[in-house]
N, C-alpha and C positions, 0 to 999 in steps of 0.2 A: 395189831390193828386189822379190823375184817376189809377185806374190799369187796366190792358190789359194782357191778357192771347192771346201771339202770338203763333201760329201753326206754322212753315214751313216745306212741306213737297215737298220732289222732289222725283223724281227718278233716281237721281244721287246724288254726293254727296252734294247738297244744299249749299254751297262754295258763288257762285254765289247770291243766293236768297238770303242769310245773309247779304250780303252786299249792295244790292238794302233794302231788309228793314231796316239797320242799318240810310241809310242814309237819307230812309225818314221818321224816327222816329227823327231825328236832326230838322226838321222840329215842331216838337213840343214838349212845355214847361208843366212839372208838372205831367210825366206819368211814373209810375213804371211798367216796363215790366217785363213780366212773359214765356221768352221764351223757347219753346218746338220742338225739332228739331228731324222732321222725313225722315232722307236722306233712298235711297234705297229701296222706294216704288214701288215695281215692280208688286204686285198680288192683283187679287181682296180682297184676305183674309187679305193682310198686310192691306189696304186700309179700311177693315172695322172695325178694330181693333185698327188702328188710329184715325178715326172717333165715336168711342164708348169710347177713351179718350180725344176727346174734344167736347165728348156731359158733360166729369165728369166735364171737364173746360172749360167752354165755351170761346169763344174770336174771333179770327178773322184768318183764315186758309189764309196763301197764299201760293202758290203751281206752283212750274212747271213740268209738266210735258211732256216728249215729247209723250208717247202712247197714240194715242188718244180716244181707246178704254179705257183705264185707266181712262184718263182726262173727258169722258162721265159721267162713273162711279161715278168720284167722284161728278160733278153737280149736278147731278142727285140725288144719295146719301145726298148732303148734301144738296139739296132744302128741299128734304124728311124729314129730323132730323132738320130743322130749323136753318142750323149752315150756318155763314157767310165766305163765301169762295170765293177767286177772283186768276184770274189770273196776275204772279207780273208783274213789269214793269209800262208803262201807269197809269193803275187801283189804286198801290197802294199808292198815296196822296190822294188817292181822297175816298179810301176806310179806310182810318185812321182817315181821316177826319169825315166819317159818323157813325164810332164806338166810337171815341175818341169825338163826340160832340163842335169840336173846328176846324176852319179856320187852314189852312197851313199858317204859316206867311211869306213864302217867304221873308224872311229880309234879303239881303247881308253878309255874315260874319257868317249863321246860320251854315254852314260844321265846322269854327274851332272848335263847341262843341266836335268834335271825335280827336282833338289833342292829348287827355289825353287818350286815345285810344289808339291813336297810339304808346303814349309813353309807357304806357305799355306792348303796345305789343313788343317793342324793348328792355324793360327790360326782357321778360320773355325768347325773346331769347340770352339775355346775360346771364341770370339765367342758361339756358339751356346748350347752350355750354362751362359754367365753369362747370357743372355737369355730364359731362359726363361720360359713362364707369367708374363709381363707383367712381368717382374723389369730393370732396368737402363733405364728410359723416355729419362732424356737420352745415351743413347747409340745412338736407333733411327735415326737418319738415318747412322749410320754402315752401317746393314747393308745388305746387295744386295737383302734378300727379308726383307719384314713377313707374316707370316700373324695372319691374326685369324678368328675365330670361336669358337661354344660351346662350352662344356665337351664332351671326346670325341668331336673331330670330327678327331683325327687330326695334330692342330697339332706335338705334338712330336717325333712318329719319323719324320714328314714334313722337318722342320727338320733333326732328325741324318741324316738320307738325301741332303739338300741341301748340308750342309755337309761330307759325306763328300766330295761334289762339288765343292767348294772355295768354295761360297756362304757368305758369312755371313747368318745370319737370326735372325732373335727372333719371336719368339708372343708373341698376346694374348690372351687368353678376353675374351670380351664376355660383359658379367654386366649385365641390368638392372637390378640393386640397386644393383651399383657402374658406372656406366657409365667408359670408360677413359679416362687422361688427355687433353687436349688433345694434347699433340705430336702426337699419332698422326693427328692430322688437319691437322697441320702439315706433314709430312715431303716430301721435295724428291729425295732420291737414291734410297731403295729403291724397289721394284715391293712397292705392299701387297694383297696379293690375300685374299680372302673365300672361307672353307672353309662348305660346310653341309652340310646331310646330309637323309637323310629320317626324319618325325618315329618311326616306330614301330623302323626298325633305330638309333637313337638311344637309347631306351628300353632296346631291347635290349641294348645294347652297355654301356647306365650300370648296367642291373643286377648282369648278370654283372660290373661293377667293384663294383659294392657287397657281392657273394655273396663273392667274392672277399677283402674285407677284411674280410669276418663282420659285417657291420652290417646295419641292416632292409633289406630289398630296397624298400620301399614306403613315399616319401616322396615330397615334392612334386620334389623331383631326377631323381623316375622320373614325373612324373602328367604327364599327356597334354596337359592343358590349361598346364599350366607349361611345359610342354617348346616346345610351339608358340606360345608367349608369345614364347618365349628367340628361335627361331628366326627369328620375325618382326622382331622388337627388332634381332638381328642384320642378317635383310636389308635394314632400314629405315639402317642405318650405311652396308652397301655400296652400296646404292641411289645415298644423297644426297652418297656420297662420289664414286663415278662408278670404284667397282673392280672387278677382274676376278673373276667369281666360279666356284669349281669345287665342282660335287657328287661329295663322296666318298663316297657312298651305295655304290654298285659298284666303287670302284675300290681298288685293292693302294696301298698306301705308294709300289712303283714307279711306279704308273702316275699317280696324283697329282704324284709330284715332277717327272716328266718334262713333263705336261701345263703347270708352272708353269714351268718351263725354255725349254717354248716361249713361253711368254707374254714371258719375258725377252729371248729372240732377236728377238721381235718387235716389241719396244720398242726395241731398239738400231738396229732396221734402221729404226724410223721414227723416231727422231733422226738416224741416219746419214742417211736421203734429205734430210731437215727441212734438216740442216746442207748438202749439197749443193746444194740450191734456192736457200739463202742465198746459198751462195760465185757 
């Protein structure tokens, strides 16, 4: 079996790019891919820091980029370091082809290989939407991705953004009245990563849900010293738990999910060395 250490890197969320190279690696038979996703590429420094992990793995970069000072950059950059890097679209059957050593077989019928694809990915948002808002608890070690955090910090169109991606995930609200079941502090296969936010666009963000369902805007759901009660309560969980924590204060539902995606790649890759150290 060939393997391939795939790069993509964009400057947006790579959404796009994923699925142009998804679909011409359908195109060929008997290659274990090794993909590494660098969305969000905006600066020279992100860019050379991307580039200095796939001189550690080497493989094949494809990239969009729309800056084209950026996109100079990275040519340039990686004619220099010897790394294979093309722009997608067009280029890449033809650049798969000359890494991977083998003809595109353009056979009729080669797309249904992503069936099973797809069908997972329609499992994982059924997965998803039975676990929601702390719904389904003895079934959270089945999922790839636990998020937990407070009320309106982004838990569930984060989850359906993830599972679009083929993750299965469940949400927890962490309620200091009710604090969450044990399992959650049991669990062994998922990655449980910790949402927060910051306390005043928190406020903000519960009101306008409150204005929104025509109820009081001003309750202890919105009051500043509850809110930072909750939020501590919260950190005080990820803390003693030892989880990954991301602030969705500035960031898009993309940029959140992606952020956690990498957290996942980078969990695999340190069981993958973990288990190699062993062997």
């Amino acid at each position: 079996m060939t393997a391939l250490h795939l790069h993509l890197l964009s400057d947006s969320t790579g959404e796009t790019l994923e699925v142009i190279a998804t679909a011409c690696l359908a195109q060929f038979e008997g290659v274990e891919v090794k993909r590494h996703f660098w969305p969000m590429v905006r600066s020279e420094g992100h860019l050379d820091r991307v580039l200095d992990d796939v001189e550690r793995r080497p493989g094949l970069v494809l990239y969009t980029l729309a800056n084209t000072t950026l996109r100079r950059e990275l040519e340039q950059k990686a004619r220099r370091r010897g790394i294979h890097a093309v722009s997608a679209l067009d280029p890449v059957v033809h650049a798969l082809s000359v890494v991977l050593g083998q003809e595109a077989t353009g056979r009729p019928g080669r797309q249904h290989a992503l069936d099973a694809a797809y069908f997972a990915r329609v499992d994982a948002i059924q997965f998803t939407i039975a676990h929601d808002d702390g719904i389904g608890a003895e079934n959270w070690d089945e999922s790839d991705i636990v998020l937990a955090g407070v009320s309106r910090t982004s838990k569930t169109p984060t989850s359906i953004y993830l599972a679009n991606r083929g993750f299965k995930v469940a949400n927890v609200p962490l309620v200091p009245e009710a604090p969450p079941p044990p399992t959650l502090f049991s669990l062994t296969h998922p990655l449980v990563v910790g949402l927060t936010t910051n306390p005043d666009r928190l406020i903000q963000i519960r009101r306008n849900r409150l204005l929104s369902l025509n109820q009081a805007p001003e309750t202890e759901y919105v009051d500043l010293e509850a809110v930072n009660a909750e939020l501590a309560f919260a950190r005080r969980i990820f803390a003693d738990n030892g989880w990954p924590v991301i602030d969705v204060t500035r960031r898009s539902i993309e940029e959140t999910a992606y952020a956690i995606v990498k957290l996942c790649n980078e969990r695999v890759d340190r069981r993958e060395t973990a288990e190699a150290e062993r062997e």
